[in-house]
C-alpha positions in Angstrom: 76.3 97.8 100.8 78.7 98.2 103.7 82.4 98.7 102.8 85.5 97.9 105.3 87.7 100.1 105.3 91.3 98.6 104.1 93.9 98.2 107.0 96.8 100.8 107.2 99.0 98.6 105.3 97.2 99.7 102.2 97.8 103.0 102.4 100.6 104.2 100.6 103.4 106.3 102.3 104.2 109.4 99.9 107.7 109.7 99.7 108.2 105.7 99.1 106.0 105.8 96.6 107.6 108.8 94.7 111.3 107.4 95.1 109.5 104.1 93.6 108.5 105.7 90.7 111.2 107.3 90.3 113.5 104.1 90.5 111.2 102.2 88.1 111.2 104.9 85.1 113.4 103.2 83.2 111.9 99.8 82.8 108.4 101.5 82.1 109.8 104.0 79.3 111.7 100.3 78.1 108.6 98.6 78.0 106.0 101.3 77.2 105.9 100.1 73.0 106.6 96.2 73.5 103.1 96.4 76.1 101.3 98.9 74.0 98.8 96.4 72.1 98.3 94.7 75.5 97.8 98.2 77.6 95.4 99.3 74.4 92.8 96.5 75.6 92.8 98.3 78.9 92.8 101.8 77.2 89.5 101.4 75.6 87.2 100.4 77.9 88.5 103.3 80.3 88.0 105.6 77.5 84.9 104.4 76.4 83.9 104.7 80.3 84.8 108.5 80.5 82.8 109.3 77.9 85.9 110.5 75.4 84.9 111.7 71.8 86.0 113.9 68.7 86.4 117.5 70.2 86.4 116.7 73.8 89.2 118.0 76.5 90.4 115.3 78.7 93.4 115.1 81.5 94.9 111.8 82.1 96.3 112.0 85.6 99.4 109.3 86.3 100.2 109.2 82.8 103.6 107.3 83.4 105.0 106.5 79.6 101.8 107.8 77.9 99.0 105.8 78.1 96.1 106.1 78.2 97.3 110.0 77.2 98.2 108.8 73.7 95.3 106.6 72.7 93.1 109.3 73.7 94.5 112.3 71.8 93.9 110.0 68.7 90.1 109.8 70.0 90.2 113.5 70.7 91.2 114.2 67.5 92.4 118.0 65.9 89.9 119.6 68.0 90.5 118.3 71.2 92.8 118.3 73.7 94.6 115.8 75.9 96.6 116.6 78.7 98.5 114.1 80.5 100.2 114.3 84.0 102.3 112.2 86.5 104.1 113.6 90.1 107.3 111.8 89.2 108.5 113.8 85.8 110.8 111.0 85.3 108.0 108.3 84.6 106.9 110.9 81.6 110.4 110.6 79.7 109.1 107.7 77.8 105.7 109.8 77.1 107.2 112.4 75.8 109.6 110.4 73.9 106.5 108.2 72.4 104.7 111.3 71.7 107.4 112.9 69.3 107.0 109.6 66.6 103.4 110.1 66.5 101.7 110.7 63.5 98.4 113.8 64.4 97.2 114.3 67.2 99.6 114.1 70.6 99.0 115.2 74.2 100.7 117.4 76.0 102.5 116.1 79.3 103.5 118.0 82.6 104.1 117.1 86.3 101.0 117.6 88.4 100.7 116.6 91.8 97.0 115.4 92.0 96.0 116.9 94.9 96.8 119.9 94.0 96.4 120.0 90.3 97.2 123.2 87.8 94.4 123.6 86.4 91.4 125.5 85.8 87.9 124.7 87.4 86.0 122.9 84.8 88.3 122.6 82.0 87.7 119.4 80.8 84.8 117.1 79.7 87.1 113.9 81.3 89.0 112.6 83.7 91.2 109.5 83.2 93.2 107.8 85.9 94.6 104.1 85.0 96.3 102.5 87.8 97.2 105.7 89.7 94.7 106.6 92.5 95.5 103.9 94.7 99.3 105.5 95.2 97.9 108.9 96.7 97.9 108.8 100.5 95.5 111.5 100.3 93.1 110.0 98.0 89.9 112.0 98.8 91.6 115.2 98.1 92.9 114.0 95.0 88.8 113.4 94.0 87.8 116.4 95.3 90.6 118.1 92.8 89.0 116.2 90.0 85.6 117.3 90.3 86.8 120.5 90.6 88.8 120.6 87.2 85.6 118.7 85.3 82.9 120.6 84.0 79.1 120.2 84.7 78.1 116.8 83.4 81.5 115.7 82.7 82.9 112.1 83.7 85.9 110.8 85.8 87.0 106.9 84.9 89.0 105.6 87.2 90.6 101.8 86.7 91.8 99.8 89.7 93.2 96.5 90.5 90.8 93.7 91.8 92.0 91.5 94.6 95.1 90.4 94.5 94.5 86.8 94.1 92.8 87.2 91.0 95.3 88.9 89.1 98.0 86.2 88.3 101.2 88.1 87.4 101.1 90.0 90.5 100.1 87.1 92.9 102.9 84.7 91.8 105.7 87.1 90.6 105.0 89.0 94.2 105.2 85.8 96.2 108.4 85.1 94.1 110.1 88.3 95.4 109.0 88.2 98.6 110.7 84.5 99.2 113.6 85.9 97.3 113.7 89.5 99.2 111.5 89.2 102.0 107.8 91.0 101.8 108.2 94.5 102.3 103.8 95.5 101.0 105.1 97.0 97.6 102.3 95.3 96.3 99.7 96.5 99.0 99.1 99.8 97.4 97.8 98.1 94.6 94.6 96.8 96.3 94.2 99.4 98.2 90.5 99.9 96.5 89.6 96.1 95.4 86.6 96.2 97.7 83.5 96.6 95.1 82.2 100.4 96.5 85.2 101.6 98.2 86.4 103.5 95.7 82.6 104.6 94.9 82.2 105.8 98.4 84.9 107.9 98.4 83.9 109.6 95.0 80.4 110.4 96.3 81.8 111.6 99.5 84.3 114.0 97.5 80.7 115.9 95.7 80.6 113.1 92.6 76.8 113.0 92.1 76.9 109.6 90.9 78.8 106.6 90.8 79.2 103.0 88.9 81.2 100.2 88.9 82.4 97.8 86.5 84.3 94.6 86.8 87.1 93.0 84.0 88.1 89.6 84.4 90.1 88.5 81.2 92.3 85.7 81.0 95.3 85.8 79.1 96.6 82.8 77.5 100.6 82.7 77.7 102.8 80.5 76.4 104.7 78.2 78.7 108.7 78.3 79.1 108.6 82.6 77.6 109.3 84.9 79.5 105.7 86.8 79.5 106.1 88.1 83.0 109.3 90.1 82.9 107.6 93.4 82.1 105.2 92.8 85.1 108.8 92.1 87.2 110.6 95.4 85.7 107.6 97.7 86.1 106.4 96.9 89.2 109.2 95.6 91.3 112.5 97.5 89.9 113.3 99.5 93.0 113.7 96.3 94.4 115.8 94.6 91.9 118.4 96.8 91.6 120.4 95.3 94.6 120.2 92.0 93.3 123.5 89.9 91.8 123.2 88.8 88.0 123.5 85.2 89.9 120.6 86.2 92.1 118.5 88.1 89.5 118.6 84.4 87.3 117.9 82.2 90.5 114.5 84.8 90.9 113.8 84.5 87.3 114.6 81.1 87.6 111.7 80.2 90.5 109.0 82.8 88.4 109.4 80.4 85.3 109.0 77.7 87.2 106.0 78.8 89.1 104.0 79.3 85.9 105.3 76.5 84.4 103.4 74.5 86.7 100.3 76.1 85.9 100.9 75.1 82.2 97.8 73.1 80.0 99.0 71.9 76.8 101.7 74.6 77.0 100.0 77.4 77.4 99.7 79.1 81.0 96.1 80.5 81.9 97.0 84.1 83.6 93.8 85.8 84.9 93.5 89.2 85.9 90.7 91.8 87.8 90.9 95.3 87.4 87.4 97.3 88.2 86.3 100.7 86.4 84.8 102.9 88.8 83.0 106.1 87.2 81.7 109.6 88.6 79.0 112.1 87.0 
């Protein structure tokens, strides 16, 4: 299969991305507990896909508030270790915080830049990235850093975002903004690796020995006239809301309720997503 390689608009520009995450903290430490059971259906398929058991060590890079980190210490169990990481140390305020009211075993949590990670070669059995990969400019060094820090045999699961178009929340809250506050690509990054076997290529490129691919498509059934979207808002679009007028901020909210709305059946609003799970040996 031949890939295309993604225009530059896809590729993420470092020190936006970091004053991002940095702006957007706050609503993902806010909403790390109310999305937990929804982020736990995402959780164990990418654990299951890195190969995580009793006893193993795994490092979660781009941790933000804690997850996967947190389900997978649990998995771990006393005998294994989890380590969980993010660039921005404010996005790990809400991990920390999380990790404190847990009952057995937590994971630790430090800043790591993953191109350059502090760690050991081959000191874990797994590697677990959820949603992160795409935001490194330098993404090839970032999987060269990963095969480094795994051990012989050991596994790196990576979950990305499938086309745009097929994940709802991001396709209608991002037009939403963008008629509100002008497009500006925050979303781009996001897709940057929605092409089946991009991400593969790069992997296998960076020393992986093997690579696989596979795709989610659920579709979550929301109920009309709630507001089921605002995490999606906060998280991802934050930096941009900060600017905004409480008039303004209820005339945006005001066009996103109305845009699902319309997609309503018997009160209920179908909202499909894609992410892919791309693992290397």
């Amino acid at each position: 299969m031949t890939v295309t390689a993604l225009p530059d608009a896809f590729h993420p520009d470092a020190a936006r991305e970091r004053k991002r995450w940095a702006a957007s903290a706050d609503a993902w430490d806010r909403w790390a507990d109310p999305m937990a059971d929804l982020a736990d259906k995402l959780n164990r398929p990418l654990l299951d896909a890195a190969g995580l058991a009793e006893g193993h060590r795994l490092l979660d890079l781009a941790s933000g508030a804690g997850e996967p980190a947190l389900s997978a210490a649990r998995r771990a169990g006393p005998d294994g270790l989890v380590v969980g990481s993010d660039l921005v140390p404010g996005m790990m305020a809400g991990a920390v915080r999380r990790a404190h009211g847990v009952e057995g075993p937590a994971p630790a949590f430090t800043a790591a830049d993953m191109t350059a990670l502090p760690f050991a070669d081959a000191a874990f059995d797994g590697v677990t990235c959820r949603f992160g990969i795409m935001f490194v400019p330098a993404a090839e060094s970032a999987l060269r850093e990963v095969r480094r820090v795994l051990r012989p045999g050991g596994r790196a699961a990576f979950m990305v975002w499938g086309p745009r178009a097929g994940n709802g929340l991001f396709a209608e809250i991002g037009d939403a903004v963008a008629g509100h506050l002008g497009e500006d690509g925050s979303l781009d990054p996001l897709f940057r690796f929605s092409a089946p076997g991009l991400l593969s290529d790069l992997m296998r490129a960076a020393g992986f020995a093997a690579t696989s691919e596979t795709d989610l498509t659920p579709v979550r059934k929301a109920p009309a006239g709630q507001p089921f979207w605002r995490a999606a808002l906060e998280m991802s679009f934050g930096h941009r809301l900060a600017g905004l007028s409480a008039e303004q901020r209820v005339t945006l909210e005001a066009d996103i309720d109305r845009r699902f709305d319309a997609q309503a059946v018997g009160g209920i609003v179908p909202v499909p997503s894609h992410a892919r799970i791309v693992v290397g040996w």
